[in-house]
C-alpha positions in Angstrom: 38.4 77.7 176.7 37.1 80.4 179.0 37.4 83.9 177.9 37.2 86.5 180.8 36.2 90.1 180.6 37.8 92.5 183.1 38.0 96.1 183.0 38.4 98.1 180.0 40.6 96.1 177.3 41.7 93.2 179.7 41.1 90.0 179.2 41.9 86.6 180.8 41.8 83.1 178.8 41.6 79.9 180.5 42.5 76.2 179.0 43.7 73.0 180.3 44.8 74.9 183.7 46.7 77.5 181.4 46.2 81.2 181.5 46.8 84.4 178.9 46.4 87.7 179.9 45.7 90.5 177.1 46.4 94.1 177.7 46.3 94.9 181.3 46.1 98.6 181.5 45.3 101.7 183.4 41.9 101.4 183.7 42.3 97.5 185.3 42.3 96.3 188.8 44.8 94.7 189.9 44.4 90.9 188.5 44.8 87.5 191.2 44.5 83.8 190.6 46.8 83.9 187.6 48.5 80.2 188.4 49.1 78.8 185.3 50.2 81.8 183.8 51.7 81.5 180.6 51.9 84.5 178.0 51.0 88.1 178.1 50.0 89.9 174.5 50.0 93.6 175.0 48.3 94.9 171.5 49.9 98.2 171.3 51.6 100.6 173.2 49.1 103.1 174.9 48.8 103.0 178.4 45.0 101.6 178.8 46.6 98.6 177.4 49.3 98.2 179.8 51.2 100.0 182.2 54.7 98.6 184.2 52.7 98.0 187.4 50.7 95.0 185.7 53.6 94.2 183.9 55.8 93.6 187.4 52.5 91.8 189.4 52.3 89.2 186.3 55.8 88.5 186.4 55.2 88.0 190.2 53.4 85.1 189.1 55.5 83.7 186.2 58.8 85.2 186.3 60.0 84.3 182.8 56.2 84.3 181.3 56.6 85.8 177.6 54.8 89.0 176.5 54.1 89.3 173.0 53.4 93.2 171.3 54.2 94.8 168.2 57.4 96.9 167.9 56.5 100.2 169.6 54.6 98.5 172.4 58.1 95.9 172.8 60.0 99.2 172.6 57.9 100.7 175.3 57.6 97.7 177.4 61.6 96.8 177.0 62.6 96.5 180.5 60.7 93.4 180.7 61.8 91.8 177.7 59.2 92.0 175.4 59.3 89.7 172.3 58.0 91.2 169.2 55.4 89.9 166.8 53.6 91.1 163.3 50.5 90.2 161.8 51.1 87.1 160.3 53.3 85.3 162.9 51.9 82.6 164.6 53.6 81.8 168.5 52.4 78.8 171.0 52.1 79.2 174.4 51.0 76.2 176.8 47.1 75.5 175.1 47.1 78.8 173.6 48.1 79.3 169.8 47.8 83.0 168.4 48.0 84.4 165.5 48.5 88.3 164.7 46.7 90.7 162.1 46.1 94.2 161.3 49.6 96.2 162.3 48.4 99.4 163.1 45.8 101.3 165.4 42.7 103.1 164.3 43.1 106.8 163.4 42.4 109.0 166.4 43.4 112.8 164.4 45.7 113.8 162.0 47.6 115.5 165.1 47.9 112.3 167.0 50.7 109.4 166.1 49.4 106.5 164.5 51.0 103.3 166.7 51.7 99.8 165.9 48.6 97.3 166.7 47.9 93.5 166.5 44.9 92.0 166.6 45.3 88.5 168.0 43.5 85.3 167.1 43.6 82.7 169.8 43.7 78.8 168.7 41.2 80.0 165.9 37.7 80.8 168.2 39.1 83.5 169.7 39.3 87.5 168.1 40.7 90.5 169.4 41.7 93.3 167.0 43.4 95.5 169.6 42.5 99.2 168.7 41.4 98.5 165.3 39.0 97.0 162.9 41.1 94.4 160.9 39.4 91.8 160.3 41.2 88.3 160.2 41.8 86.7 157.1 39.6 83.0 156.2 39.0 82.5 160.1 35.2 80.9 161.2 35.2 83.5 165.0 33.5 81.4 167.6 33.5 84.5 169.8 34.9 88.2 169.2 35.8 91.4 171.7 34.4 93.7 169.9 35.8 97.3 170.5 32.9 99.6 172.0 33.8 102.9 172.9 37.3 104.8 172.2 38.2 108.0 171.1 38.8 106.7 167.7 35.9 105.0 167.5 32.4 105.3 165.7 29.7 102.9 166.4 28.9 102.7 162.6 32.3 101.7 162.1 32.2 99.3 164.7 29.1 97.6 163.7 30.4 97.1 160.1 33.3 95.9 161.4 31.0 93.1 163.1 29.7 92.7 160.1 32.9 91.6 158.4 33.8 89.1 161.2 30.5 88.0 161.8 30.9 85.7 164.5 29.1 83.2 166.1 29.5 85.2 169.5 30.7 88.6 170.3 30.5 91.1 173.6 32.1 94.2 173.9 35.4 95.3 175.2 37.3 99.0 175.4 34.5 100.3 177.4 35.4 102.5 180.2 35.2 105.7 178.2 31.6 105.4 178.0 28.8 106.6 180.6 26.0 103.6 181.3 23.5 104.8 179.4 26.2 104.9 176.3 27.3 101.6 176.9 23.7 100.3 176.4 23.2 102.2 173.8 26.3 100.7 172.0 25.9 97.1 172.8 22.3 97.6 170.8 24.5 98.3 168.2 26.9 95.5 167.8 24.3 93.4 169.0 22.0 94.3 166.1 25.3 93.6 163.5 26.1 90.4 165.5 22.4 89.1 164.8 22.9 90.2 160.8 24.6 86.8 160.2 23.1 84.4 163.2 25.5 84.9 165.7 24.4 86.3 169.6 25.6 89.1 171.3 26.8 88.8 175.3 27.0 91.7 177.8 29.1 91.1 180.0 30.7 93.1 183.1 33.9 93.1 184.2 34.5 89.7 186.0 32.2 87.9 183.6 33.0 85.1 181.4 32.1 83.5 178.1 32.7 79.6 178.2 33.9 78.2 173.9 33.0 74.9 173.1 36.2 72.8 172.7 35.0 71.8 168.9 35.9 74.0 166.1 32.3 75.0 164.8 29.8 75.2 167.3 26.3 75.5 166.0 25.2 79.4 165.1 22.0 78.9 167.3 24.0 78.0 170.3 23.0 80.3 173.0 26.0 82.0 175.3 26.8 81.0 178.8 28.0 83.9 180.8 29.8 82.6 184.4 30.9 85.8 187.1 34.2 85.4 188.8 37.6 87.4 189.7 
């Protein structure tokens, strides 16, 4: 399975000649090459997770392709017949298998709504908690999107919440809130809590992928292969 990073929250996952799209929002180009397509999880409602733009351009490519989210997000994203998941369902598509957590999104103030959010697990390697830090429940993460920089976020929350995965791999995702020299300053972070229980931090840029070994458990001291592509 390749993972992908694009910009800001996106990310593309590859297996078998398959593709699965998560969160394509505002801050995203717009994405090509998605043959294959078939699932779309949108984690929650807020629009640097999605906006109707990406939503029409993937159904360019798949007409019928599901898209997963959690009730406000399906709510929001109604027109296109969103299905609704909850953390615990479980829902195949093509290669991919997911699995939900969490429920809802981080605390930004007391004045702002608190949304529905699912973290997603992906054929049990695979980890991304959406706009949150729930953790998944008795799952061994081959490689996690760690959230890096958010309004909601605080790096010491987000390296113990490395900690509790503690994954084999991990790069960072939710990033284009932060200025360069941030960004480097956070990925020090998470890669320092990453490194706490063996496991290697990646950086990558947008464009960049991540390739998972098809077995279950690869080795802690495995070292990360990072590819570029669109």
């Amino acid at each position: 399975m390749r993972v992908t990073k694009h910009e800001h929250a996106c990310l593309r996952l590859e297996a078998e000649g398959h593709q699965l799209i998560i969160d394509p929002g505002s801050f995203t180009l717009p994405l090509e090459n998605l043959h294959g397509l078939v699932a779309v999880v949108l984690t929650h409602e807020h629009p640097d997770h999605w906006t109707p733009e990406h939503l029409r351009r993937l159904r360019d490519y798949a007409r019928d392709v599901p898209i997963y989210a959690p009730a406000g997000a399906a709510t929001a994203a109604a027109e296109f017949g969103a299905i609704t998941v909850s953390p615990g369902d479980t829902v195949t598509a093509g290669p991919f298998t997911l699995t939900f957590h969490g429920g809802r999104h981080s605390v930004i103030h007391e004045s702002i709504p608190v949304v529905d959010n699912v973290g997603v697990l992906v054929n049990d390697q695979f980890y991304y908690p959406g706009d949150s830090y729930a953790v998944p429940s008795h799952a061994d993460v081959a490689l996690l999107a760690a959230p890096i920089g958010a309004p909601w976020l605080k790096i010491g929350e987000a390296m113990d919440f490395v900690l509790a995965v503690a994954p084999r791999r991990a790069f960072g995702t939710h990033d284009m809130t932060l200025s360069r020299s941030g960004l480097e300053m956070h990925r020090a972070r998470l890669a320092w809590a990453t490194e706490q229980n063996g496991g290697e931090f990646v950086a990558l840029e947008p464009g960049e992928s991540v390739d998972l070994s098809p077995h279950r458990h690869p080795p802690r001291h495995a070292g990360p292969t990072a590819t570029r592509g669109r």
